[in-house]
LOTORDO-677101 format. One line per field, with one value per residue (C-alpha): residue number from 1; residue in one letter; x, y, z. Coordinates in Angstrom, 1 decimal. Example, Ala and Ser with C-alpha at 12.3 -4.5 7.8 and 13.67 -1.06 7.14 Angstrom:
<rs>
k = (1, 2)
r = (A, S)
east = (12.3, 13.7)
north = (-4.5, -1.1)
up = (7.8, 7.1)
</rs>
This chain:
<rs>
k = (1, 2, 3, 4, 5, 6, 7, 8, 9, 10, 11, 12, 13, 14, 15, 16, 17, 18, 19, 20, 21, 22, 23, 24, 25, 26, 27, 28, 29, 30, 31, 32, 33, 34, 35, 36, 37, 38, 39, 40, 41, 42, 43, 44, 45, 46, 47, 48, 49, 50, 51, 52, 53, 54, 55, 56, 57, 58, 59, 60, 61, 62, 63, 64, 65, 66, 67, 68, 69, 70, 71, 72, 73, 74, 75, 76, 77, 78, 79, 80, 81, 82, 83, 84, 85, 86, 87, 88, 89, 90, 91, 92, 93, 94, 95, 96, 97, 98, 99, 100, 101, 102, 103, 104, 105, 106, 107, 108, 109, 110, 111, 112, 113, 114, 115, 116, 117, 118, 119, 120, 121, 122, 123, 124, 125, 126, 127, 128, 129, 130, 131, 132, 133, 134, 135, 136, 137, 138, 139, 140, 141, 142, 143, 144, 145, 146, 147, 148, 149, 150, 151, 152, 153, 154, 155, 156, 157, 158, 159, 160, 161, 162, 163, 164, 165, 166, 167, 168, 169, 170, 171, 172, 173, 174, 175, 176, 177, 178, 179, 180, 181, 182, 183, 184, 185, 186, 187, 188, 189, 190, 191, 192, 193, 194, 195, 196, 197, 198, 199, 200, 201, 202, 203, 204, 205, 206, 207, 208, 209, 210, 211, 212, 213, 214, 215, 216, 217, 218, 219, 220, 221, 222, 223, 224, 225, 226, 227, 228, 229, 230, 231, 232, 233, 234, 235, 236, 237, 238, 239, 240, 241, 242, 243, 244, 245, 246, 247, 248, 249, 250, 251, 252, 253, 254, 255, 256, 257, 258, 259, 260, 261, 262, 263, 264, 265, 266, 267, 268, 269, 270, 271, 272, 273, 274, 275, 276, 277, 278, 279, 280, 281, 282, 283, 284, 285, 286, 287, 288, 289, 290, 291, 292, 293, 294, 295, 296, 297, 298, 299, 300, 301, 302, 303, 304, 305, 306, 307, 308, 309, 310, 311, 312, 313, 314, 315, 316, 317, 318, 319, 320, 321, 322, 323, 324, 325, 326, 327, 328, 329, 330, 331, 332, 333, 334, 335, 336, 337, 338, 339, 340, 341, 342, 343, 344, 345, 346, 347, 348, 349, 350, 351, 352, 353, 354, 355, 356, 357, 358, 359, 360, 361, 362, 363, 364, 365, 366, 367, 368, 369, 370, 371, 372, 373, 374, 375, 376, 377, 378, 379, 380, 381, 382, 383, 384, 385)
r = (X, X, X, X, X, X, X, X, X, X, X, X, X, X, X, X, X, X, X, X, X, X, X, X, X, X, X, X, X, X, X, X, X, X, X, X, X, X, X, X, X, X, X, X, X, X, X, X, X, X, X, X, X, X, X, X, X, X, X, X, X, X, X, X, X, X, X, X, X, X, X, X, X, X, X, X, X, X, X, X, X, X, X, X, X, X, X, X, X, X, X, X, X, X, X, X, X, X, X, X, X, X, X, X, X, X, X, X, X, X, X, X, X, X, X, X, X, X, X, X, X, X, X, X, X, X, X, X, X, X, X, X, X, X, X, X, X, X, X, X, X, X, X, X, X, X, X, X, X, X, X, X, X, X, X, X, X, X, X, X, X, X, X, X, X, X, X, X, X, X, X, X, X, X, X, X, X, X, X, X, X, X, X, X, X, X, X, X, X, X, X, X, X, X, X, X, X, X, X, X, X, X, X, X, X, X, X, X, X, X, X, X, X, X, X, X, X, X, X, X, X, X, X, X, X, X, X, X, X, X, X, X, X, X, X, X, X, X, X, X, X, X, X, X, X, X, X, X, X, X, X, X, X, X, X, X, X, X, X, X, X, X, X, X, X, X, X, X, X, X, X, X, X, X, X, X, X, X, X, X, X, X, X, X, X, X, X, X, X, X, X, X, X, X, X, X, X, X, X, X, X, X, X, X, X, X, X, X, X, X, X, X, X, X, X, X, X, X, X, X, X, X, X, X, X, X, X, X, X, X, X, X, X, X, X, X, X, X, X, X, X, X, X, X, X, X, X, X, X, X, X, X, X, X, X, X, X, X, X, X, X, X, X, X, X, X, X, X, X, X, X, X, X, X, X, X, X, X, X, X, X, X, X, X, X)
east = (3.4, 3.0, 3.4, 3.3, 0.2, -0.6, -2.3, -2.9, -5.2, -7.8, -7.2, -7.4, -9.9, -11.8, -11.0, -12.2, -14.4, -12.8, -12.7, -11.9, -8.6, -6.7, -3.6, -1.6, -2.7, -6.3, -7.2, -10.3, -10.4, -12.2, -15.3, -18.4, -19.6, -17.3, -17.6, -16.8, -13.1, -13.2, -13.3, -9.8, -8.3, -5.6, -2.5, -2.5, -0.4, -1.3, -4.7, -5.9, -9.3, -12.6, -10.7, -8.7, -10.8, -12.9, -9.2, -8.6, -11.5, -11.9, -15.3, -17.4, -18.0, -21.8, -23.9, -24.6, -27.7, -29.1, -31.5, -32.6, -30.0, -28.0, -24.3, -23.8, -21.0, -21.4, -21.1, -17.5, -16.1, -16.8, -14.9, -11.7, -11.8, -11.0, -8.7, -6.6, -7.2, -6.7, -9.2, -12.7, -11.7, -9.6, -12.2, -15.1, -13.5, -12.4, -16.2, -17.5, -19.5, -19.4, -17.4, -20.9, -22.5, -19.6, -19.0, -23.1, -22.7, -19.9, -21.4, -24.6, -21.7, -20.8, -24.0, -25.1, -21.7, -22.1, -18.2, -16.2, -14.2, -11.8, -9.8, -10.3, -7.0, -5.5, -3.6, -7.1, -8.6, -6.7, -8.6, -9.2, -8.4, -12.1, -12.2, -8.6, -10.4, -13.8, -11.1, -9.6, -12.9, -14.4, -11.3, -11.8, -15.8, -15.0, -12.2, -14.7, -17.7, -15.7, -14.0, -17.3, -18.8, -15.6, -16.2, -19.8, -19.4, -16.3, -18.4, -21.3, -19.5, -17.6, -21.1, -21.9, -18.9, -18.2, -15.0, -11.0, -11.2, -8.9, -9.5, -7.1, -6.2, -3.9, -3.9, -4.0, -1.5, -0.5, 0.5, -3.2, -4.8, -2.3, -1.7, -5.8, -5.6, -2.7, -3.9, -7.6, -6.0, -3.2, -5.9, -9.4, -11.0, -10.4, -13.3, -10.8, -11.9, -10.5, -10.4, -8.8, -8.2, -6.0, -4.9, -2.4, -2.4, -6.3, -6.0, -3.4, -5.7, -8.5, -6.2, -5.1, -9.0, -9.5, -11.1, -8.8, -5.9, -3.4, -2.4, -0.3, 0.5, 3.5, 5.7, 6.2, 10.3, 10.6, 6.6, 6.8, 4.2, 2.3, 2.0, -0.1, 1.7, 1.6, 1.2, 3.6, 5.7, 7.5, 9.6, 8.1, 10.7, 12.6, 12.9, 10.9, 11.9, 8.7, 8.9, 7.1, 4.4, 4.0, 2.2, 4.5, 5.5, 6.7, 10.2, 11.9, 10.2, 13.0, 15.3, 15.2, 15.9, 14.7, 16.2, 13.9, 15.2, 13.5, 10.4, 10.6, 8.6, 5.5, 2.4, 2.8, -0.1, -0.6, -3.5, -3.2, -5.7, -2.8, -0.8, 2.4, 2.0, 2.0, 4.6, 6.9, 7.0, 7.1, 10.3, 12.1, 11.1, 12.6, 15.9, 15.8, 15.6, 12.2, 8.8, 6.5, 2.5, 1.3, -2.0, -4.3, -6.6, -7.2, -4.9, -7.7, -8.7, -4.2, -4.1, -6.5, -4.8, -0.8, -2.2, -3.1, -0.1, -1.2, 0.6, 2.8, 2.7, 4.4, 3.5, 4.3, 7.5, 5.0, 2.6, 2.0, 3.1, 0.2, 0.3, -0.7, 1.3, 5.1, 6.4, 10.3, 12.4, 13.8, 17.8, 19.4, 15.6, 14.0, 11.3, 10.5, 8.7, 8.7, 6.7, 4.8, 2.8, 1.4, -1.0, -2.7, 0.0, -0.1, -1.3, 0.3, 1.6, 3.9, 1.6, 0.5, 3.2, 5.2, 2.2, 2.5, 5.9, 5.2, 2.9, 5.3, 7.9, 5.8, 4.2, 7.9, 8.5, 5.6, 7.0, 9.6, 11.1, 11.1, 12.2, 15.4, 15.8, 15.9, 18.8, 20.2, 20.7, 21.6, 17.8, 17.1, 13.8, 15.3, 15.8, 13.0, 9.9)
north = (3.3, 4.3, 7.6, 6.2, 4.5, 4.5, 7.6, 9.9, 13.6, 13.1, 11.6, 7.7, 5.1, 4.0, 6.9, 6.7, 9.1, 11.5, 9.8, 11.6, 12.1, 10.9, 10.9, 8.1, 8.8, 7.9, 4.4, 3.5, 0.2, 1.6, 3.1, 3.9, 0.7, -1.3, -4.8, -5.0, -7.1, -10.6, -13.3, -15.0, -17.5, -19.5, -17.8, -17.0, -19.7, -22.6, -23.9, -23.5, -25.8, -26.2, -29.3, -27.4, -25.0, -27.3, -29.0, -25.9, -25.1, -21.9, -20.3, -17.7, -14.2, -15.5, -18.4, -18.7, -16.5, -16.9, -14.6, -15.7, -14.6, -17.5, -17.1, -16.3, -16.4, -12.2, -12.7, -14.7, -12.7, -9.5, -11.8, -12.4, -8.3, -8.0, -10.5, -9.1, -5.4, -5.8, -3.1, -2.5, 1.0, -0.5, -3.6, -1.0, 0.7, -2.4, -4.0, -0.2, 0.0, 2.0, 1.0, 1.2, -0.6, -3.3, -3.0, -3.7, -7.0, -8.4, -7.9, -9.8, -12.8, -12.9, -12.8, -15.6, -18.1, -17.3, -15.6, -12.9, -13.3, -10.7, -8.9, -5.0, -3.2, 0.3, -1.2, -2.6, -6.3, -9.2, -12.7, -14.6, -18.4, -19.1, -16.4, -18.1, -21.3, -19.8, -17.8, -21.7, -22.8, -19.5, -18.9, -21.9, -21.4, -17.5, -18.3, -21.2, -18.8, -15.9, -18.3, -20.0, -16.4, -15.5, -18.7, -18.3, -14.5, -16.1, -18.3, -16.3, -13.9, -16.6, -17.1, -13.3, -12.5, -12.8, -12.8, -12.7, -10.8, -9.0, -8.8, -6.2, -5.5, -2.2, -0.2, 3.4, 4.7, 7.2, 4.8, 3.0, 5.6, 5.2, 1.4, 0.8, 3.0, 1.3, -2.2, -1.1, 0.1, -3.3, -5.2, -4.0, -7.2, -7.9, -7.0, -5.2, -4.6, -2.9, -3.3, -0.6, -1.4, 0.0, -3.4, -5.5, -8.6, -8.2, -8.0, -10.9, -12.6, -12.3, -13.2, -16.1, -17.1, -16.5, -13.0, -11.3, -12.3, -10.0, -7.5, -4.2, -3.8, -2.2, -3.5, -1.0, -1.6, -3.4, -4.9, -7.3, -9.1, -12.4, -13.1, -16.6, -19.5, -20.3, -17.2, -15.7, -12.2, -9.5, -7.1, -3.8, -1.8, -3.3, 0.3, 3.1, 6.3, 8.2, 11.8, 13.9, 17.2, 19.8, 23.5, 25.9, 28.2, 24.9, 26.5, 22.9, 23.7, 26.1, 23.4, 20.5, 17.9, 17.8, 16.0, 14.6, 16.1, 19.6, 17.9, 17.1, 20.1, 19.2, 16.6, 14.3, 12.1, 8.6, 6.0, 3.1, 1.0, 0.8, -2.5, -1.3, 2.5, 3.0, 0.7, 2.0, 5.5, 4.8, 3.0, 5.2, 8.2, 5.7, 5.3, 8.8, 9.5, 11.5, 11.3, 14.3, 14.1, 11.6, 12.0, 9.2, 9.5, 8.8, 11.0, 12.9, 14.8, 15.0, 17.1, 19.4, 19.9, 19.9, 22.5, 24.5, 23.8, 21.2, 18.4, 17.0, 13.4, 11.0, 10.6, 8.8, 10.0, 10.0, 12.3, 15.5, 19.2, 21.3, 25.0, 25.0, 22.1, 21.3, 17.8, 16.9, 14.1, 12.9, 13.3, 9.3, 8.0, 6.4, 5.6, 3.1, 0.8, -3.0, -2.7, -5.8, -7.7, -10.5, -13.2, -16.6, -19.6, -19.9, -16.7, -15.3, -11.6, -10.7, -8.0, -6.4, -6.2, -4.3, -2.1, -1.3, -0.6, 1.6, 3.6, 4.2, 5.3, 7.7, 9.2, 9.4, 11.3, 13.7, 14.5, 16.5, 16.0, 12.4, 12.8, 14.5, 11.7, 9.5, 11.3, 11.9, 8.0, 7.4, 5.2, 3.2, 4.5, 8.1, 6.4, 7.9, 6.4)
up = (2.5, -1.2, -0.9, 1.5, 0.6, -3.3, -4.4, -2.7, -2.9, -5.7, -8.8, -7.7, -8.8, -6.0, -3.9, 0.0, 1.7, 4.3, 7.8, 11.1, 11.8, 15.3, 17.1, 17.9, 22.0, 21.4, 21.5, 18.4, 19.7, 23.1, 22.8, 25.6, 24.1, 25.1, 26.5, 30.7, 30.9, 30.1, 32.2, 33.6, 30.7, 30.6, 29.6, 25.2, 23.5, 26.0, 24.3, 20.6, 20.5, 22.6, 23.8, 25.4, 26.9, 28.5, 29.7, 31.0, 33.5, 32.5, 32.8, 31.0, 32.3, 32.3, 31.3, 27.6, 26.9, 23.6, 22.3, 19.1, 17.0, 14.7, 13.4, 9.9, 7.8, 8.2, 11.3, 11.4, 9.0, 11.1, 14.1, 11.6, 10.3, 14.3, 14.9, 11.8, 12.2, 16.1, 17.2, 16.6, 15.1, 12.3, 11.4, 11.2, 8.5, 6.5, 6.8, 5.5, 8.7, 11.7, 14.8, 17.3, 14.6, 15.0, 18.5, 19.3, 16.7, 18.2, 22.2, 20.3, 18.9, 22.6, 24.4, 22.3, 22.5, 26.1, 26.7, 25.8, 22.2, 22.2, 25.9, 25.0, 25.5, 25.5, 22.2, 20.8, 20.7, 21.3, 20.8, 24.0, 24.8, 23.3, 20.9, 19.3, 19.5, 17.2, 14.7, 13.8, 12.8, 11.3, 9.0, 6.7, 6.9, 5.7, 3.2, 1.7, 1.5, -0.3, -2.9, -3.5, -3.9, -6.1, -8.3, -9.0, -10.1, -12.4, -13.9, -14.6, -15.7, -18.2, -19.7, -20.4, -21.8, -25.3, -25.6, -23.5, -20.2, -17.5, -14.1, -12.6, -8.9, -7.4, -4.9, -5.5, -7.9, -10.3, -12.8, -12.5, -15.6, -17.8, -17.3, -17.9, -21.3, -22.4, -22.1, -23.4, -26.6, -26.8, -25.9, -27.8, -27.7, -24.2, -21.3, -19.0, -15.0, -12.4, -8.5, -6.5, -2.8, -0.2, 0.9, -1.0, 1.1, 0.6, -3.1, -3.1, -1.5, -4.1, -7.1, -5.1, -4.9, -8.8, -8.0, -10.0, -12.6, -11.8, -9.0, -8.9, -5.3, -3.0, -0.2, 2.6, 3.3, 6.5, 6.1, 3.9, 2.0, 2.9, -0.9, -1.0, -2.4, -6.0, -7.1, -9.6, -9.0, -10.8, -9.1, -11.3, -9.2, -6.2, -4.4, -5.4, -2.7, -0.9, -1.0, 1.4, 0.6, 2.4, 2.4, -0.5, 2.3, 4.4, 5.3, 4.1, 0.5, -0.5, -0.3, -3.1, -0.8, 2.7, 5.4, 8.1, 10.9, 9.4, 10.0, 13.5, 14.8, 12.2, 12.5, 10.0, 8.8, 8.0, 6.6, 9.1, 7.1, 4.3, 5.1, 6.6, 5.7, 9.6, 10.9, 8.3, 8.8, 12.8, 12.0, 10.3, 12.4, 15.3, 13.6, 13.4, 17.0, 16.4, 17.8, 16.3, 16.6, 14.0, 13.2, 11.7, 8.6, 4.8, 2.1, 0.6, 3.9, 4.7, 1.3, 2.8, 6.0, 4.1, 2.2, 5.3, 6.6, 9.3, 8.7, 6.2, 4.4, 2.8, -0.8, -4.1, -5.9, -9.2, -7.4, -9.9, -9.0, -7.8, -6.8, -3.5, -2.3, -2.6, -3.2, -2.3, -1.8, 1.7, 2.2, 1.8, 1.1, 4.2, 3.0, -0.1, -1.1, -3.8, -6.8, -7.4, -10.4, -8.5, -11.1, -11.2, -12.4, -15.7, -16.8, -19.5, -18.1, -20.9, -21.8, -18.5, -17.3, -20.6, -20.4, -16.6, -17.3, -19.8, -17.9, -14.9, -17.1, -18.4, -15.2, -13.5, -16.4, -15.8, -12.1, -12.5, -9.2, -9.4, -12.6, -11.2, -8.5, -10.9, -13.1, -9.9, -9.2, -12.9, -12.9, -16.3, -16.3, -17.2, -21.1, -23.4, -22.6)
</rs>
């Protein structure tokens, strides 16, 4: 929920394409495409291996049909994008492909293993008895396929390069422009590369597989992070506040601080693709006792429609003033998020992180309303930069 999901309306590296907006009452994992209800299986939870589905008795919605078509490792991964996304919608959009495009591959997975992989709900996908019993042996086969990609590209990248390099993770941020120029002029000699993505546990995951040597990723409070063992962590800042934007003749964007209950009446709008950006804001507006339309879509088409007065948003504290939208902080800060450097063992961070610190000093000192939070709650980043 960085903002609440890192950078928001325009200036990001690695900035995502508009996608179509919904509300919370349509259902993306359902489509006309759909695949007829599954066959009856033995209750979740009670097998997790062919073993035990053949123990079981249960039997395929048809006899195993194969029409030419092999598995590939493409193939599983696009099984595991469901199984974590948990609709069709939501794994579409992580694999960059379109959800009948995804929707016809997995009916082609099916019709060639012979059952149904996944029960298709009002909620989204949830793996059957079988379908748990193909994600056990897919996961390894995936996770060994990406870190043997991961490794090769290290190597041969090893052999071109002449000299130090520094692979660099983050998911959207203000900070991210700064932070890069910083290091590129601390560190001439060093080939410095950047990965923007808007999943942290996905870009924990690649540092974990030697993809990258460092990560700059955020915690939605309440959602934390799966952060892969061995790796090493610094807490950048252990609770940075969300403010919200909204149109300038928003009647809340007279006041300096707005509590959410002035909100209730509007649409707000949320990325559910960013790890916890969606569960957190539907908890607090829970504890809140409120339940306004939330609509669903990427940050660059919500700035449109905030500045249209539409919908409002959460955003990043470090977000910069514009003229046609106002930016203000919530009334006791619900919403916040962890600051993380994750790296490799043994990589020496000293550096990075001094510059990444550096760079968010400076860029909450360029928002002036976060800059006034921060004085507010006597912050040590308010000391001169």
């Amino acid at each position: 929920m960085n903002g609440i999901g890192r950078e928001r309306y325009g200036e990001s590296v690695g900035e995502r394409k508009p996608r179509r907006m919904m509300s919370t009452g349509d259902s993306p994992a359902l489509s006309p495409d759909s695949v007829p209800a599954p066959a009856v299986w033995p209750t979740p939870g009670e097998f997790t291996d062919f073993e035990a589905v053949r123990a079981s008795g249960a039997t395929a919605a048809r006899r195993p049909t194969l029409d030419g078509m092999e598995l590939e490792v493409r193939h599983l991964r696009a099984l595991c994008a469901i199984a974590d996304a948990g609709s069709l919608h939501q794994a579409a959009r992580r694999l960059g492909v379109s959800q009948p495009s995804l929707t016809t591959q997995l009916r082609r997975i099916e019709k060639t293993l012979g059952a149904e992989l996944f029960c298709r709900e009002r909620t989204g996908c949830r793996p059957t008895l079988l379908g748990r019993a193909v994600l056990i042996r897919a996961r390894p086969l995936v996770d060994g396929m990406t870190a043997l990609v991961s490794d090769a590209k290290a190597e041969a990248d090893a052999v071109r390069a002449s000299g130090p390099r520094l692979r660099i993770g983050s998911t959207a941020s203000r900070v991210v422009g700064g932070w890069l120029r910083r290091l590129r002029l601390r560190l001439p000699d060093t080939d410095i590369s950047l990965r923007v993505d808007v999943s942290a546990g996905a870009l924990l995951r690649t540092v974990e597989a030697g993809g990258l040597d460092v990560a700059f990723v955020h915690e939605v409070e309440g959602c934390p992070l799966t952060v892969p063992e061995g790796l090493t962590q610094r807490v950048l800042l252990d609770r940075e506040p969300q403010f919200v934007c909204m149109a300038r003749d928003h009647p809340a964007a007279a006041r300096p601080v707005v509590d959410l209950g002035d909100l209730a009446a509007d649409r707000w709008m949320v990325d559910p693709t960013v790890d916890g950006e969606w569960d957190g804001l539907r908890r607090v507006l829970d504890e809140a006792g409120l339940a306004p339309t939330v609509l669903h879509g990427d940050y660059l088409t919500a700035a449109s429609l905030v500045v249209l007065g539409e919908a409002v948003a959460p955003c990043q504290p470090t977000s910069g003033p514009r003229d046609d939208m106002a930016i203000r902080p919530l009334r006791d800060d619900p919403l916040a998020v962890r600051l993380l450097l994750v790296s490799r063992p043994g990589a020496d961070m000293g550096t990075v992180y001094a510059e990444l610190e550096a760079a968010y000093r400076e860029a909450a000192h360029r928002a002036a309303g976060y800059h006034q939070w921060l004085l507010r709650n006597r912050s040590p980043l308010v000391a001169s930069p």
